[in-house]
N, C-alpha and C positions, 0 to 999 in steps of 0.2 A: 560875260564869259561864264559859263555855265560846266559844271565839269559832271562828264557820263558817271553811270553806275559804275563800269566797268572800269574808270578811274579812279574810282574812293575804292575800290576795292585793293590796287595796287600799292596805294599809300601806305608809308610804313612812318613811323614816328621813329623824331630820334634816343628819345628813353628806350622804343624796345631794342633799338641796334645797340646800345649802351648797356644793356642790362642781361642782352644775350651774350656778348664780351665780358661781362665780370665773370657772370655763370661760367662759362667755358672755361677762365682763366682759372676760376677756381677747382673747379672739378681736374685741370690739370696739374695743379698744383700739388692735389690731396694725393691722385695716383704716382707723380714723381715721389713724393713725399714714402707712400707707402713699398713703393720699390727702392727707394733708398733706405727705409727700412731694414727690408729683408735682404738687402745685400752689403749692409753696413751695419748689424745691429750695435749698440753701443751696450758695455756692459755696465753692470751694479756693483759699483764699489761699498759691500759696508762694511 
């Protein structure tokens, strides 16, 4: 069984599905984060 060019090309490994999911999760994370910032700021009590 031999597998074409044009089938190693298709191949995706599961680290990169894994590691484009953190990525994503985290860059959503930072922008919820920074709009609940600016629509919640919390103040400085000293």
């Amino acid at each position: 069984m031999e597998i074409r060019e044009n089938e190693l090309c298709t191949i995706t490994g599961g680290a990169i599905k894994i590691a484009g999911w953190l990525i994503g999760g985290g860059i959503f994370t930072l922008v919820v984060g920074i709009i609940d910032g600016f629509l919640r700021p919390l103040t400085c009590h000293k």
